[in-house]
KELOTI-491489 format. One record per residue (C-alpha): x, y, z; residue in one letter. Coordinates in Angstrom, 2 decimals, always signed. Example, Ala and Ser with C-alpha at 12.3 -4.5 7.8 and 13.67 -1.06 7.14 Angstrom:
R	+12.30	-4.50	+7.80	A;
R	+13.67	-1.06	+7.14	S;
END
This chain:
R	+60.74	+73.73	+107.81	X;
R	+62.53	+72.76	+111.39	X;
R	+61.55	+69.54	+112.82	X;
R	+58.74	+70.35	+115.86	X;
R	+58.80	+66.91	+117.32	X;
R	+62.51	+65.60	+117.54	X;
R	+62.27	+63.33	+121.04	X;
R	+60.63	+59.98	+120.71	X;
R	+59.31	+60.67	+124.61	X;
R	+58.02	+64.22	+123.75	X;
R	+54.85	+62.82	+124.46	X;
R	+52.47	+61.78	+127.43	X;
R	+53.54	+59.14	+129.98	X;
R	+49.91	+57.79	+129.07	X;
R	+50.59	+56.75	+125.77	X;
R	+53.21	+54.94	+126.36	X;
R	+51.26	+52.76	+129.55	X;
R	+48.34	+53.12	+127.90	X;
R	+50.55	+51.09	+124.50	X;
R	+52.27	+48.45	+127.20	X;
R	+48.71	+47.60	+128.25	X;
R	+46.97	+47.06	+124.84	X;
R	+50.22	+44.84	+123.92	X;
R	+49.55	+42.66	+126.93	X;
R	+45.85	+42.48	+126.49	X;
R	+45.24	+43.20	+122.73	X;
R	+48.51	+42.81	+121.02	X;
R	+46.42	+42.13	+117.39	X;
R	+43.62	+44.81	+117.82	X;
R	+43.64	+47.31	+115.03	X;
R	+41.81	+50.71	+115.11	X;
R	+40.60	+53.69	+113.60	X;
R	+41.00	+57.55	+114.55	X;
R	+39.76	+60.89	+113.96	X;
R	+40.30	+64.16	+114.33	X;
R	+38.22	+66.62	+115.35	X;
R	+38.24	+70.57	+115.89	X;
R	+36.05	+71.59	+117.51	X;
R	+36.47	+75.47	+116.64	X;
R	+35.87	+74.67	+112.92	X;
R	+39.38	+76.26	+112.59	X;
R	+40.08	+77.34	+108.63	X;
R	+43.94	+76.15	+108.23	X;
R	+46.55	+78.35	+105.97	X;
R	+46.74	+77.19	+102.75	X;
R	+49.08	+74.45	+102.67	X;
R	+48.65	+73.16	+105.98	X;
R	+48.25	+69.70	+105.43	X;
R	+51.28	+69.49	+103.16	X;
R	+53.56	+70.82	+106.22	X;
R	+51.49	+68.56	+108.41	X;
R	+52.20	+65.35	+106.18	X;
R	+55.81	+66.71	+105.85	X;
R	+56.21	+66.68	+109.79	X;
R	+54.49	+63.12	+110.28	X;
R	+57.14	+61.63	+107.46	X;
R	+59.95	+63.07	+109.88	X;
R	+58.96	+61.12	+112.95	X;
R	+60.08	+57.90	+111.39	X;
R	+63.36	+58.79	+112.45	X;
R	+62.65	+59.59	+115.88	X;
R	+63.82	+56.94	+118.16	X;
R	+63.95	+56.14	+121.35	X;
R	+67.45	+56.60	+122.82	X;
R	+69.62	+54.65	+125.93	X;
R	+69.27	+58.00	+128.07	X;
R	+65.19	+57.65	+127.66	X;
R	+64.96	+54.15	+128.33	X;
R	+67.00	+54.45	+131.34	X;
R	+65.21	+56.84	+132.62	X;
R	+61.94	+55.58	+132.12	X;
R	+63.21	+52.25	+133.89	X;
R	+64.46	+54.49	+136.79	X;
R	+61.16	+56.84	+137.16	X;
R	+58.52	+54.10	+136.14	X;
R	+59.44	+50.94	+137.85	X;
R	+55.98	+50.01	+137.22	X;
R	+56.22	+49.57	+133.57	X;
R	+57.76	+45.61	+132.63	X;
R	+61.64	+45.35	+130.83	X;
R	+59.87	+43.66	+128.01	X;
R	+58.05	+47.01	+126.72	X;
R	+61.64	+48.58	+126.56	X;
R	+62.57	+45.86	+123.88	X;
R	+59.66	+46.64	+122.20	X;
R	+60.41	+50.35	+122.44	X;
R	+63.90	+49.83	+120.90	X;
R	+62.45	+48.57	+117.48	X;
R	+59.42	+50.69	+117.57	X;
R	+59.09	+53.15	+114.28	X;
R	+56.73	+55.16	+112.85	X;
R	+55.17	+54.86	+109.91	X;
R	+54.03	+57.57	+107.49	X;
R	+51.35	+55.48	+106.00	X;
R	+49.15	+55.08	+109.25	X;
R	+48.23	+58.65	+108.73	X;
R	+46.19	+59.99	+106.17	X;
R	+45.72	+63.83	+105.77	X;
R	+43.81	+66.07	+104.03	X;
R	+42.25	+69.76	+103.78	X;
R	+39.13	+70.44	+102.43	X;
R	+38.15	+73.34	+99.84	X;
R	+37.60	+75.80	+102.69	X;
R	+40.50	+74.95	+105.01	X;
R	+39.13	+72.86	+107.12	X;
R	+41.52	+70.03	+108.26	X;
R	+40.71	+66.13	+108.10	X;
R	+43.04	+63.40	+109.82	X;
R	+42.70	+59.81	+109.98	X;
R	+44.34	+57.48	+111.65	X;
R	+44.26	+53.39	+111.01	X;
R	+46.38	+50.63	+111.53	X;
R	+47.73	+48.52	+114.45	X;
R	+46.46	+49.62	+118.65	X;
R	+50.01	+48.87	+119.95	X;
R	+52.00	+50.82	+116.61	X;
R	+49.00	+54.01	+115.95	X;
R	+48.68	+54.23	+119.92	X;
R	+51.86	+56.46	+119.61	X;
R	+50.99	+59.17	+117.35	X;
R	+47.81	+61.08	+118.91	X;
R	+49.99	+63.10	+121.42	X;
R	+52.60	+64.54	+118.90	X;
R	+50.33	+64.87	+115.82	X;
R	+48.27	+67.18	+118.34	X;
R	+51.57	+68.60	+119.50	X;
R	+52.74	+69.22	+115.60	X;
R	+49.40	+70.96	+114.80	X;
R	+49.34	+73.70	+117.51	X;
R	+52.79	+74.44	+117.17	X;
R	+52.77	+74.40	+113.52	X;
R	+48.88	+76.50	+113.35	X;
R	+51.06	+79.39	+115.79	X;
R	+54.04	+79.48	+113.44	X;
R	+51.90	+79.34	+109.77	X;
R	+49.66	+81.83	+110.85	X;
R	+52.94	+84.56	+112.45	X;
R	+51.32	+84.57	+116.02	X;
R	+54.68	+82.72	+117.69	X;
R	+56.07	+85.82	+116.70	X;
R	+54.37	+87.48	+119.47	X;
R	+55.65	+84.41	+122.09	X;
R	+57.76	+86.30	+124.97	X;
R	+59.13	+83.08	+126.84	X;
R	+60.54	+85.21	+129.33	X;
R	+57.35	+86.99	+130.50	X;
R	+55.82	+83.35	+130.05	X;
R	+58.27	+82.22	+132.87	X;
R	+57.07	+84.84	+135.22	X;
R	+53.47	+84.18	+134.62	X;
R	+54.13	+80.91	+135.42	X;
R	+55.85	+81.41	+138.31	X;
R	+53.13	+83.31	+139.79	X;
R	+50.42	+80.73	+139.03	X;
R	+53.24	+78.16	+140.56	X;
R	+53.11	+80.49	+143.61	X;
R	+49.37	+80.67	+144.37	X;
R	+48.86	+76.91	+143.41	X;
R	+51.16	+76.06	+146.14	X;
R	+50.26	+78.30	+148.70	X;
R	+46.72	+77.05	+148.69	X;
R	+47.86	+73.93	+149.09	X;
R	+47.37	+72.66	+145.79	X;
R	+49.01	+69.15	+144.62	X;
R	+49.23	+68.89	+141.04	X;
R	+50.72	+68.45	+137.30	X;
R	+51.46	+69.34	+134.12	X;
R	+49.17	+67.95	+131.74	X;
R	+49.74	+70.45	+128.84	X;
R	+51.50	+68.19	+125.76	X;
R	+48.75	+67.85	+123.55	X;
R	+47.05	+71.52	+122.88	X;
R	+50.77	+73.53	+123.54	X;
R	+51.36	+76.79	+122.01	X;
R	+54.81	+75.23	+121.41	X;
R	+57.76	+73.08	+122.98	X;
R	+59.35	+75.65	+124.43	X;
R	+56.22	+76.97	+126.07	X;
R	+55.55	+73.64	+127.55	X;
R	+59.36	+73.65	+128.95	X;
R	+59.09	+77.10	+130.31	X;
R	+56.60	+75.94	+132.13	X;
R	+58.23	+73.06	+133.24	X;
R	+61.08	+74.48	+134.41	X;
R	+59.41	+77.92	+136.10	X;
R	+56.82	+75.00	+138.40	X;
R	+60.00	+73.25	+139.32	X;
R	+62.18	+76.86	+140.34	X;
R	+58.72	+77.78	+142.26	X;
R	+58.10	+74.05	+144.02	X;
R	+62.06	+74.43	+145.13	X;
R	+62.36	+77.82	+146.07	X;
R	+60.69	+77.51	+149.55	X;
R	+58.90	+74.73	+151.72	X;
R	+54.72	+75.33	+150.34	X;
R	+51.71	+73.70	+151.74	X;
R	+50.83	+72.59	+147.92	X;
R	+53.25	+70.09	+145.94	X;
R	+54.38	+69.96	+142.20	X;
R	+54.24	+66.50	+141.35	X;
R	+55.75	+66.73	+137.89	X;
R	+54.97	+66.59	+134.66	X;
R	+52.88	+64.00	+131.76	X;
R	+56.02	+64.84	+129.33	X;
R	+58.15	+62.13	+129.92	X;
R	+60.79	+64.18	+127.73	X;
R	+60.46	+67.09	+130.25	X;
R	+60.63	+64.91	+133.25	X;
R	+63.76	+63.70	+132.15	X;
R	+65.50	+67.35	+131.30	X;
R	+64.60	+68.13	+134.60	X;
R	+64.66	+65.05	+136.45	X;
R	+60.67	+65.12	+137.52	X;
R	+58.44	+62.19	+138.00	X;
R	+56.49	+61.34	+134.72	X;
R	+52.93	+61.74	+135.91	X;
R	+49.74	+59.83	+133.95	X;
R	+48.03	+56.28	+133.46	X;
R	+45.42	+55.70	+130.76	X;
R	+43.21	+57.71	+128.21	X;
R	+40.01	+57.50	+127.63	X;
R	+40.61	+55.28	+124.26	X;
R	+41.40	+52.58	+126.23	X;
R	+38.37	+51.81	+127.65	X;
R	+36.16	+53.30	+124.53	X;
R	+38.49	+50.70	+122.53	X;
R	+37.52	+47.94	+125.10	X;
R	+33.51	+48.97	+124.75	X;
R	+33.72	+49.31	+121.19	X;
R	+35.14	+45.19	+121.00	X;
R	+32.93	+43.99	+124.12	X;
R	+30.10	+46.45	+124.66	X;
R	+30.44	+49.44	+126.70	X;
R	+28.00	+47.78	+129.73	X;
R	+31.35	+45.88	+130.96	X;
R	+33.62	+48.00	+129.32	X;
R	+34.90	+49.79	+132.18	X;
R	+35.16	+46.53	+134.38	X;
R	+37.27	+44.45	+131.55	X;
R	+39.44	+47.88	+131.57	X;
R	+40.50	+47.61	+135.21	X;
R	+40.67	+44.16	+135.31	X;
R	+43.13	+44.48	+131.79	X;
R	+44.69	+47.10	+134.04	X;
R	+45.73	+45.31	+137.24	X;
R	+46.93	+42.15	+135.44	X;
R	+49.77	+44.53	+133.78	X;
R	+50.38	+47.19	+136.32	X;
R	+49.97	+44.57	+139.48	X;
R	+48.16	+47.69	+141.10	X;
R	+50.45	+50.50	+140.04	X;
R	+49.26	+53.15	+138.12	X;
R	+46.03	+53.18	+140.55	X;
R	+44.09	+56.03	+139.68	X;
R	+41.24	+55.26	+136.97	X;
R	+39.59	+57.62	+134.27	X;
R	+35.74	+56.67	+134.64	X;
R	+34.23	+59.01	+132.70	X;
R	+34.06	+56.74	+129.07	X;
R	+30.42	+55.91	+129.28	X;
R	+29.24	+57.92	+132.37	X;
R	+28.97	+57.62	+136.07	X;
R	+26.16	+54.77	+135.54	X;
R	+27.44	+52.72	+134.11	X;
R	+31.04	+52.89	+136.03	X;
R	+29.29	+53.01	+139.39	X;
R	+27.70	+49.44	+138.61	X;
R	+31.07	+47.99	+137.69	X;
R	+33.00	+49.61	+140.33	X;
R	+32.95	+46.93	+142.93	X;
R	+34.55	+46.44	+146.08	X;
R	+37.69	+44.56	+144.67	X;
R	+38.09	+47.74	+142.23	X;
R	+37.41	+50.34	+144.88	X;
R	+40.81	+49.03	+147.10	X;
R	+42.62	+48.05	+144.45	X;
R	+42.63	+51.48	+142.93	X;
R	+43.81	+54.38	+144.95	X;
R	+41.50	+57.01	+143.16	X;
R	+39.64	+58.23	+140.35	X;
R	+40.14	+60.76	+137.87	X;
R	+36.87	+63.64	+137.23	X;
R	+37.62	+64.93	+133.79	X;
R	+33.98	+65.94	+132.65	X;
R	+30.70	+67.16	+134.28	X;
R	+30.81	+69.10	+137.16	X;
R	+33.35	+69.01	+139.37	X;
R	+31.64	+69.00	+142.87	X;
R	+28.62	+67.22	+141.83	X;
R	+31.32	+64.45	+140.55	X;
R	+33.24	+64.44	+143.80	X;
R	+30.33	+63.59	+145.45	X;
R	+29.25	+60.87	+143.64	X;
R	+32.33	+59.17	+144.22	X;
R	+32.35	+59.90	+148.12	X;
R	+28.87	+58.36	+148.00	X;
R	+29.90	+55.61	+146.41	X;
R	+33.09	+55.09	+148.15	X;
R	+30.91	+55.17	+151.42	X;
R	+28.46	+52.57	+150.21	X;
R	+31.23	+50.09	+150.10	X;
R	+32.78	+50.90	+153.68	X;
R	+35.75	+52.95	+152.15	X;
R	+36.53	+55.92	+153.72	X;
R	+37.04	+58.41	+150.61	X;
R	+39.60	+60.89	+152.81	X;
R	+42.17	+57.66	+151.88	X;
R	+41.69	+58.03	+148.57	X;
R	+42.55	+60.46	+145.55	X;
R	+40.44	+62.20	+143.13	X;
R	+42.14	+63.98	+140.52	X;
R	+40.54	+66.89	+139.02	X;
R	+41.45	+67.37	+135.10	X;
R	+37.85	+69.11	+133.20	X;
R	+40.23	+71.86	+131.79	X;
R	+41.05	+73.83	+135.10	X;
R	+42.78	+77.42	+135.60	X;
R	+44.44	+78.45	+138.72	X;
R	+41.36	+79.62	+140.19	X;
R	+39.43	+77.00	+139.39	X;
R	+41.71	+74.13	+141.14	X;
R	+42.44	+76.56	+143.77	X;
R	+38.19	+76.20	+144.63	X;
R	+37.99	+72.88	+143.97	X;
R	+41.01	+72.62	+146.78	X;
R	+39.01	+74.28	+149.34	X;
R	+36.30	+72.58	+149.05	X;
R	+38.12	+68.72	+148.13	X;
R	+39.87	+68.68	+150.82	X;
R	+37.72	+67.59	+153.26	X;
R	+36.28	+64.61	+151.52	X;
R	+39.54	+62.73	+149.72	X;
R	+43.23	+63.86	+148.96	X;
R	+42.86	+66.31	+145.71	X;
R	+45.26	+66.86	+143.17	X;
R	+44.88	+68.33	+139.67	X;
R	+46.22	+67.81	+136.31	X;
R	+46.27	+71.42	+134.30	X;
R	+47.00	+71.46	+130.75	X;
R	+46.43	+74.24	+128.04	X;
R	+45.78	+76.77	+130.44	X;
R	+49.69	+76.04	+131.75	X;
R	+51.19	+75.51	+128.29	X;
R	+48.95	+77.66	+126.08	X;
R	+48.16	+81.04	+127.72	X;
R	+49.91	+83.45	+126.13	X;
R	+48.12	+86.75	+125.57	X;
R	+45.95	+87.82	+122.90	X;
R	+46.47	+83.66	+122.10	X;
R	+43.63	+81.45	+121.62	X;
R	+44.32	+78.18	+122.41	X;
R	+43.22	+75.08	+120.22	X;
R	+40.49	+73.20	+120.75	X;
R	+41.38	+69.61	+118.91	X;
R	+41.17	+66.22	+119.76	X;
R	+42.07	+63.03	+118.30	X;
R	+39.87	+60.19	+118.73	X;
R	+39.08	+56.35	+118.78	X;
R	+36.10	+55.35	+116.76	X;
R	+36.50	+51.97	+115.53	X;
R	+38.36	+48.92	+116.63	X;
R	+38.79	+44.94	+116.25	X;
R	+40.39	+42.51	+118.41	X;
R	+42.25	+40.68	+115.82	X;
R	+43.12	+41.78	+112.09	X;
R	+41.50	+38.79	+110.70	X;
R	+38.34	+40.08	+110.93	X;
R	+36.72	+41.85	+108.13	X;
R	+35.05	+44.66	+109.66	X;
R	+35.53	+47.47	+112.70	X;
R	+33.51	+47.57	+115.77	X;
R	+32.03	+51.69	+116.22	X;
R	+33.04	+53.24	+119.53	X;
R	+31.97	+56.62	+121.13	X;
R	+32.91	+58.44	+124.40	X;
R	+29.85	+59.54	+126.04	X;
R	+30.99	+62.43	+128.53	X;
R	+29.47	+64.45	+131.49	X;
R	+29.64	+67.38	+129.84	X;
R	+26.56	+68.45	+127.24	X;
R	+27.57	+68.27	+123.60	X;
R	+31.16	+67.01	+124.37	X;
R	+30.29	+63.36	+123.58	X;
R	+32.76	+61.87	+120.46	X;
R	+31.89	+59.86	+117.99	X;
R	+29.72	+59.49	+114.70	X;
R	+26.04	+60.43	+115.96	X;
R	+24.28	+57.05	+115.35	X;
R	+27.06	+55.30	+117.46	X;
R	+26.45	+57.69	+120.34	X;
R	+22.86	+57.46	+120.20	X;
R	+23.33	+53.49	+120.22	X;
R	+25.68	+53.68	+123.03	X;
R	+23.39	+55.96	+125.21	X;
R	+20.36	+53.36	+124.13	X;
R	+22.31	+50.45	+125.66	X;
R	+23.13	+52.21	+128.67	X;
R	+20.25	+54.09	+129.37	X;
R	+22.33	+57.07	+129.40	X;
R	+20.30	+60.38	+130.51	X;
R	+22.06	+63.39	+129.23	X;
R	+21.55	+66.73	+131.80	X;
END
């Protein structure tokens, strides 16, 4: 079977800011992941085998000298020192285990070291919806060069209402070269003509490089359900943007708040936070409800919220950023981070729905026992985590659930 993942920076520009972090903060934490489908998705026989097989290859996928320069061209931001480690950095088979159960259903964990394990989320997610399309014949129905022309289109109206945003699509592609015909059709749109809207780039910091985009991202929510599950989520949030400005010296400004809830973020969110950060990122709950909490709050503090950004990222469409747009607009500068519906909408296709998460961590690997962690979203029935920790969690926050 052909190699799916063969670039070491196929992968989100989050992971690897996201791994420079933890190193500087938590360079002995060890964790635990798990994944989760949320679809209940029966696998071919054999799947985990040919997943197993495809996790062995990336031990020899490296970083290279044209990636590294790159990255120290396009994200000034991130320290020399993290290149070093970079250089040495290889994966390692036994992190991972896999298994399939006796009706199909697929079970992945994940243990070992933040700063080495950090790395493997993105492509194993990658590796498994490529892999699902090709075991089960539907990549056989792929047309990449209708795909480009869809594309194009949703490039076209994106822009023309003025939208500014990304691709956010690694994770839950139908495939790499769906993800880079979509890369490449946003950036032939973008130059084509002056547009009210903007293309920022793209969180594939392989694809940025082929076609010399800006690697777009900053963290994941397992950085601050990491940080909650070692210190409590009550100051779990502020230890994470604290953590956060000591590394990036304010780069990388725009925070995911969502771990643990409004709340409990709105408490720690002080004044030093609110202009140190240029925005905030709304990936669950509603979207308009969540923009205005965050104007409100931004007002409370004397900050004018039309200076600062609010990404939108709750699994948008074209139609659904190009509303959010009309309305955003007047209350903060709006952009929008679109995954699976850019990289996985082919037709007669259903896209994945899989995630990988954090659920246990410790600061150091002397100790003899994991912390539980959770991610307690916005959205009904979308929190993560075993159900005991959540309902723990949501105790010690107080956390009322719509």
């Amino acid at each position: 079977m052909r190699q799916i993942i063969t670039h070491f920076t196929d992968d989100d520009l989050y992971k690897f800011t996201m791994c420079c972090a933890v190193i500087d903060n938590f360079p002995r934490a060890q964790v635990k992941y798990t994944f989760t489908d949320r679809d209940g998705t029966v696998y071919p026989d054999g799947f985990a085998r040919d997943l197993s097989e495809q996790i062995a290859m990336l031990e020899d996928v490296v970083i290279t000298a044209k990636e590294i320069e790159f990255m120290k061209r396009r994200c000034r931001y991130i320290p020399g020192w993290f290149y070093n480690y970079l250089k040495g950095y290889r994966f390692d088979r036994r992190w991972v285990t896999v298994r399939q159960d006796s009706a199909g259903h697929l079970e992945i964990d994940i243990e070992g070291s933040w700063a080495d394990t950090i790395l493997l989320e993105v492509k194993i997610l990658a590796i498994i919806s490529e892999l699902y399309y090709i075991r089960t014949g539907q990549n056989a129905s792929f047309d990449y060069d209708s795909y480009y022309h869809k594309t194009y289109r949703k490039a076209e109206r994106l822009l023309e209402a003025g939208c500014v945003y990304s691709d956010f699509g690694t994770r839950r592609r139908a495939s790499f070269e769906a993800e880079d015909t979509v890369v490449r059709a946003m950036k032939d749109c973008a130059s084509s003509r002056d547009w009210p809207g903007r293309f920022v780039g793209t969180s594939n910091v392989y694809l940025a490089m082929k076609y010399d985009l800006l690697p777009v991202g900053t963290m994941a929510h397992e950085f601050i359900c990491a940080i909650g599950g070692m210190y409590g989520p009550q100051m779990a949030n502020h230890i994470a943007m604290d953590c956060w400005r000591n590394t990036f010296r304010g780069a990388l400004g725009t925070f995911l708040y969502d771990s643990f809830g409004w709340n409990i973020f709105s408490l720690n969110f002080s004044e030093d936070f609110a202009n140190l950060f240029k925005g905030l990122r709304v990936d669950s709950g509603d979207n308009r409800e969540q923009l205005m909490r965050i104007v409100d709050k931004y007002r409370s503090l004397g900050i004018d919220p039309r200076t600062k950004q609010v990404v939108f990222s709750n699994a948008l469409n074209v139609d659904q950023a190009i509303e959010i747009q009309k309305y955003a607009v007047e209350y903060c500068q709006p952009s929008f981070g679109i995954g699976t519906h850019f990289t996985n909408d082919f037709d007669g296709v259903r896209p994945m729905n899989i995630v990988i998460k954090l659920i246990a961590t410790k600061i150091t690997e002397s100790w003899d026992f994991y912390n539980d962690t959770c991610k307690l979203s916005e959205d009904t029935g979308k929190h993560t985590g075993r159900p005991e920790v959540v309902s723990r969690f949501m105790d010690a926050l107080n956390f009322k659930q719509k």
